[in-house]
C-alpha positions as CSV (number, residue, x, y, z in Angstrom):
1,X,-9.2,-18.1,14.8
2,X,-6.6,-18.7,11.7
3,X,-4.4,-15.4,11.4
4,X,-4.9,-13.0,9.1
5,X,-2.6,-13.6,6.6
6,X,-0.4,-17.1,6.5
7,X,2.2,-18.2,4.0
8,X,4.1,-21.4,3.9
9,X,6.7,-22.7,1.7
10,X,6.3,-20.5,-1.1
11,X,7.8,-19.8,-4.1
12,X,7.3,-17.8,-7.3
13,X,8.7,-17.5,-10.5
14,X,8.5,-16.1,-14.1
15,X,9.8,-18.5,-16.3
16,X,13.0,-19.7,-15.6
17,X,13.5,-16.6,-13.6
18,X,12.8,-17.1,-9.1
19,X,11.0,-14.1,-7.9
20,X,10.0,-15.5,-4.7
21,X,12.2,-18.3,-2.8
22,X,11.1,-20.6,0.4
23,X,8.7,-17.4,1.9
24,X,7.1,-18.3,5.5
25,X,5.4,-15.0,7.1
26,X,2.3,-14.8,9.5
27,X,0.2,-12.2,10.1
28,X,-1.8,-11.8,13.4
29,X,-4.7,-10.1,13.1
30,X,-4.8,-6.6,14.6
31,X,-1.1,-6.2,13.5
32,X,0.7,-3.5,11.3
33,X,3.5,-5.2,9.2
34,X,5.8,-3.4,7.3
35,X,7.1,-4.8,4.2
36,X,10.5,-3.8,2.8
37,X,13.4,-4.4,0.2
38,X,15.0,-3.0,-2.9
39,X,13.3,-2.6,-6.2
40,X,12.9,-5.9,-7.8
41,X,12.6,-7.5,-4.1
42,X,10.0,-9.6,-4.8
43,X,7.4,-6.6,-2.6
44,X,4.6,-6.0,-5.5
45,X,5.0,-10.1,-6.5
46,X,4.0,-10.9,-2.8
47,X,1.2,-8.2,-2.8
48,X,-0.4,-9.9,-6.1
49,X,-0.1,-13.4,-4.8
50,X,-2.3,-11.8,-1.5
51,X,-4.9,-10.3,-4.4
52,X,-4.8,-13.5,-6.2
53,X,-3.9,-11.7,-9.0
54,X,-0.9,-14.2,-9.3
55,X,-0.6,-18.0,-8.1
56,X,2.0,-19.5,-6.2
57,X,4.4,-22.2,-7.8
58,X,4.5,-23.7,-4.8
59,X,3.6,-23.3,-1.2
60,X,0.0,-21.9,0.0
61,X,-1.2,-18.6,1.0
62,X,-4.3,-18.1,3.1
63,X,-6.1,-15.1,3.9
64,X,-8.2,-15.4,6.8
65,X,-8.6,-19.2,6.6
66,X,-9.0,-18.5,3.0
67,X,-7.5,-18.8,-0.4
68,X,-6.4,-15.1,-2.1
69,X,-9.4,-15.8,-4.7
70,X,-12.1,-16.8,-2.1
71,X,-11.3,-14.0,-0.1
72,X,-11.2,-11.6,-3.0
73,X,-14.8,-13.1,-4.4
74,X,-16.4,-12.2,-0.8
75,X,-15.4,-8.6,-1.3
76,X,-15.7,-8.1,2.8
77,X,-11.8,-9.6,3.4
78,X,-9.5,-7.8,1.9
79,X,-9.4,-4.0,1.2
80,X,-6.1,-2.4,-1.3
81,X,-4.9,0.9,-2.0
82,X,-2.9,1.0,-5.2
83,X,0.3,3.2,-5.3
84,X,-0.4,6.4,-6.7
85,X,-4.2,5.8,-7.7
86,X,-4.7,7.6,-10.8
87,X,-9.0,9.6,-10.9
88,X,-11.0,8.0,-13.9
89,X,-11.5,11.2,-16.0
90,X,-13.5,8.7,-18.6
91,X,-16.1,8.0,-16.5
92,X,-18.5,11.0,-14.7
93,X,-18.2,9.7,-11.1
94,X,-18.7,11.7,-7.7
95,X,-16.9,11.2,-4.8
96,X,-19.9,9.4,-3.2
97,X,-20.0,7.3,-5.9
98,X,-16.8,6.4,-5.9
99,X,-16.7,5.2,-2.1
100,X,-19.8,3.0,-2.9
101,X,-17.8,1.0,-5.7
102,X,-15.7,0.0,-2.6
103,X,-18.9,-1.9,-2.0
104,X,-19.7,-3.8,-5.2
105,X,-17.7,-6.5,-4.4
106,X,-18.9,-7.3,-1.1
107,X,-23.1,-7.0,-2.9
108,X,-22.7,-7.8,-6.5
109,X,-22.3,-5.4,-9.1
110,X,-26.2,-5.6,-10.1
111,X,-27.8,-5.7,-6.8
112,X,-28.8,-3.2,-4.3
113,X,-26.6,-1.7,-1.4
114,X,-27.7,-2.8,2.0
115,X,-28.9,0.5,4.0
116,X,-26.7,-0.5,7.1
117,X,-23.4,-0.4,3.8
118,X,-24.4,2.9,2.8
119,X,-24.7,4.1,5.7
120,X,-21.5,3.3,6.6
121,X,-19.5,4.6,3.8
122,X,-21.5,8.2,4.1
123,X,-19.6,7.7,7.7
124,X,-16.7,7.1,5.7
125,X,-16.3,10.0,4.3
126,X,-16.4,12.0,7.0
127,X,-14.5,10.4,8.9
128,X,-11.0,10.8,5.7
129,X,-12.2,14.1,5.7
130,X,-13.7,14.9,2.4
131,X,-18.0,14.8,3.0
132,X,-18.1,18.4,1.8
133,X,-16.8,16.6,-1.4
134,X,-19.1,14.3,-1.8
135,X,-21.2,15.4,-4.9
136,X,-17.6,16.4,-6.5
137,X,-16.5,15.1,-10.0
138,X,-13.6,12.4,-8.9
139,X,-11.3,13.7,-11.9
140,X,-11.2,17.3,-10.0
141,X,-9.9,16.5,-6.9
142,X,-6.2,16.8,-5.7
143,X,-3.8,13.7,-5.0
144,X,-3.9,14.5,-1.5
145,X,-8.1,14.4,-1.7
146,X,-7.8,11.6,-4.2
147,X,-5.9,9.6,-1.6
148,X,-8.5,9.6,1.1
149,X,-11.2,9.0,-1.2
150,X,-9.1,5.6,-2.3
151,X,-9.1,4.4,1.4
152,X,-12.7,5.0,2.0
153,X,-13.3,2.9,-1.0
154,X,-11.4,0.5,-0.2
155,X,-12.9,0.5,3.6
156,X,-16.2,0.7,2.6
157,X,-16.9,-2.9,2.4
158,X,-15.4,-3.4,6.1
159,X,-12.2,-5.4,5.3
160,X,-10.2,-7.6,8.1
161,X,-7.1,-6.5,6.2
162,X,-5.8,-3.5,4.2
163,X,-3.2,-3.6,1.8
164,X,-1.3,-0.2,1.1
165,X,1.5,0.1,-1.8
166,X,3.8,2.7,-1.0
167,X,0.8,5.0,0.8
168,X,3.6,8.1,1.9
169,X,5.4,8.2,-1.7
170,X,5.4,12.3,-2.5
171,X,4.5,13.5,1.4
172,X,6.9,15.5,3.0
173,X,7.9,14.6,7.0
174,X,5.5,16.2,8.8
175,X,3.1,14.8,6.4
176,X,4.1,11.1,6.9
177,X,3.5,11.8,10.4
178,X,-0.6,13.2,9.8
179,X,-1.0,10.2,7.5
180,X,0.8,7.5,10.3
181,X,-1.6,9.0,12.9
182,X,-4.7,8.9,10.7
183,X,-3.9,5.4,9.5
184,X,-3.3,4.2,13.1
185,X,-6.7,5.9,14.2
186,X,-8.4,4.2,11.2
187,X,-6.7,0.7,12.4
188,X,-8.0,1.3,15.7
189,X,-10.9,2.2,15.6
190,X,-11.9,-0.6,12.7
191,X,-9.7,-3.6,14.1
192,X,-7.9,-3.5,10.7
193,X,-4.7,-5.7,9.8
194,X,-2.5,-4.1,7.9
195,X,0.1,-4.6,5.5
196,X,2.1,-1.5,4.4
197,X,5.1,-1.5,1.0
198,X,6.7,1.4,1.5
199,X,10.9,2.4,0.8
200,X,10.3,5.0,3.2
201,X,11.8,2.9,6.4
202,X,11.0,6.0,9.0
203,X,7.6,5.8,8.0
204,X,7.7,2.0,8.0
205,X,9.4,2.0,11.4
206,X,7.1,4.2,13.0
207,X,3.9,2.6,12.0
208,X,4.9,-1.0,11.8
209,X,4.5,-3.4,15.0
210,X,6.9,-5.6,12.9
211,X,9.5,-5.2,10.3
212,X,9.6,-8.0,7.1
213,X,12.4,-7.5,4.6
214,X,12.1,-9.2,1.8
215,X,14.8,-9.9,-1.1
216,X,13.7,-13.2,-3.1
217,X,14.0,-14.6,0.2
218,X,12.7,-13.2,4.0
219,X,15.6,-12.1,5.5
220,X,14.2,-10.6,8.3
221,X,10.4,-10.6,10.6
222,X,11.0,-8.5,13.7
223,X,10.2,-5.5,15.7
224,X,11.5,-2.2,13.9
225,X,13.9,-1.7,16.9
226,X,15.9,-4.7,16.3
227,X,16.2,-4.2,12.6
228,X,20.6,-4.7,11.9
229,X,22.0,-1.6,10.3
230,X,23.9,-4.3,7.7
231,X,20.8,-5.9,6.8
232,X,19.5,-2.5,5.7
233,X,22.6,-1.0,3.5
234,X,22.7,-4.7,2.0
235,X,19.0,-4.6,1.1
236,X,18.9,-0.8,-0.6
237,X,22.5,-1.3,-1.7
238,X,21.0,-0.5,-5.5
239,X,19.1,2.4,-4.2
240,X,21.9,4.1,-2.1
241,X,24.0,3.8,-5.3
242,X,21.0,5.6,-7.6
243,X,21.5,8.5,-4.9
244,X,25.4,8.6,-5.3
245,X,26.0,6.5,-1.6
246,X,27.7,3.9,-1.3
247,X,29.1,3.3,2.3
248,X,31.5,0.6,1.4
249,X,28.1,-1.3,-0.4
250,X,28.0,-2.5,-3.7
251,X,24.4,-3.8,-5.3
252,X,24.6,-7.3,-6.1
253,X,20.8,-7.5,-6.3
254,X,19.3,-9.4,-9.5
255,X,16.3,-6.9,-10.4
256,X,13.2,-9.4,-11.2
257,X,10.6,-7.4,-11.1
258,X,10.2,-3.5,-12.8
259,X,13.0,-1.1,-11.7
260,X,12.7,1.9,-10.1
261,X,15.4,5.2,-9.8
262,X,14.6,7.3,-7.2
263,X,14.1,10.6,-8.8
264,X,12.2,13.9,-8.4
265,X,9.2,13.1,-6.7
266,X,6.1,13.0,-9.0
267,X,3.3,13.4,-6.9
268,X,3.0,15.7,-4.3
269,X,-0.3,14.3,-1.7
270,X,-1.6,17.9,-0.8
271,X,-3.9,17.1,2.1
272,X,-1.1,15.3,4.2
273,X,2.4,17.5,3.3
274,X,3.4,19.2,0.2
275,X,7.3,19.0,-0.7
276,X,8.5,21.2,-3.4
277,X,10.3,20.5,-5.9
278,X,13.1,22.1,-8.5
279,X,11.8,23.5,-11.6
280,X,14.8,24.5,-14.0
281,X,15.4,27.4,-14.5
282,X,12.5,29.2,-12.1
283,X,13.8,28.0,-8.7
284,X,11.2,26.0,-6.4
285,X,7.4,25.5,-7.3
286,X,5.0,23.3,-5.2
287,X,4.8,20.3,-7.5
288,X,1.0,19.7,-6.5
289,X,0.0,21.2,-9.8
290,X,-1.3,18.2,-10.8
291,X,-3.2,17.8,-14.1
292,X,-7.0,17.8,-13.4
């Protein structure tokens, strides 16, 4: 059985500009692998070339034995949660009918759901927690709520792997550690692959069977524990100096792809940890007042 994800050789660039340089990674099936590296790394590149959203310039990518596009255009292989998902408040969806989307790919957009699918996704959403939601407008739910919704949807259609971009942004520690256990349940109990973006290394670390940090090249595919300290000021260098530490590291990272400065956290997930935030002038307020 070919793993579940395998790269070889590959490269990508925009224009004149390399984004991705001479990438070899394997995947084993049943795995969790972390992905890390700076902003402008070369992470949300690598996560579109797995969508097949982008192509390589050279070098091949397969999915399960199969190209990204085949194994999107099943709709059964590959499952993604977006960072930050934002509720359609155009469209008058449920909850329920949300999920069920999860499932168009795998059917066809005009043809009916097989029982044993439906089935599955009502099972779905009790098992993220949010059934007594189900007739619920999506566009009144929380970012917490609106999380577990999103990885319903994209279980529903029974994935071999699940992409998730920076899943614990906004959670506060002891959240992290309710999401890392309900993930790992989740993995467990549906023989999932995972890959996992995060800048959160803890989290990474503690959910991760193995560690890849990329930085237009791989610099590193290993277990968490032997992870070199070096390797990880070099790698956030640009970070670390956004939040006033240095450490005797200076950024000499060429940002390819969008940058990012950490700043106040914008979303607060509800259902897994809230952290607070400052509010000028009127001391600290739970930033889950999130616009319904």
């Amino acid at each position: 059985m070919p793993p579940a994800v395998d790269i070889k050789r590959v490269d990508f660039s925009f224009g004149s500009q390399p984004v991705l340089q001479q990438i070899d990674l394997s995947i084993e099936r049943g795995t969790t692998l972390g992905l890390v590296g700076p902003n402008g790394g070369g992470k949300t590149t690598l996560i579109k070339l797995l969508l097949g959203l982008l192509r390589p310039t050279s070098g091949t990518i397969r999915i399960g034995g199969l190209s990204p596009l085949d194994a999107v255009r099943r709709g059964d292989v590959i499952g993604y949660l977006p960072q930050n998902p934002a509720a359609p408040s155009s469209l008058p969806l449920s909850v329920r009918q949300v999920v069920r989307l999860g499932l168009a790919g795998k059917t066809g957009m005009l043809k009916p759901y097989a029982d044993d699918d439906l089935h599955f996704a009502e099972h779905l959403l009790e098992r993220v927690g949010v059934a007594d939601l189900a007739e619920k407008p999506i566009s009144t739910l929380s970012g917490g709520q609106l999380q577990r919704v999103y990885i319903a949807r994209a279980l529903a259609p029974r994935p071999m792997l699940l992409l998730l971009d920076e899943p614990t942004t906004g959670i506060d520690p002891a959240g992290q550690q309710r999401f890392i256990e309900f993930l790992d349940d989740l993995k467990r109990e549906l023989g999932l692959t995972v890959v996992l973006i995060s800048h959160d290394l803890r989290a990474v670390s503690a959910i991760s069977d193995r560690i890849a940090c990329l930085n237009l090249t791989l610099h590193y595919h290993d277990v968490p524990d032997h992870l070199p300290p070096d390797l990880v000021y070099h790698m956030f260098a640009c970070d670390l100096e956004a939040m006033g530490i240095r450490d005797g590291h200076v950024c000499t990272h060429e940002h390819t792809e969008a940058s990012f400065v950490p700043g106040p956290l914008s979303l607060v997930e509800k259902d897994f940890g809230t952290q607070p935030t400052k509010d000028k002038g009127q001391g600290t307020k739970d930033s889950n007042a999130i616009k319904r």
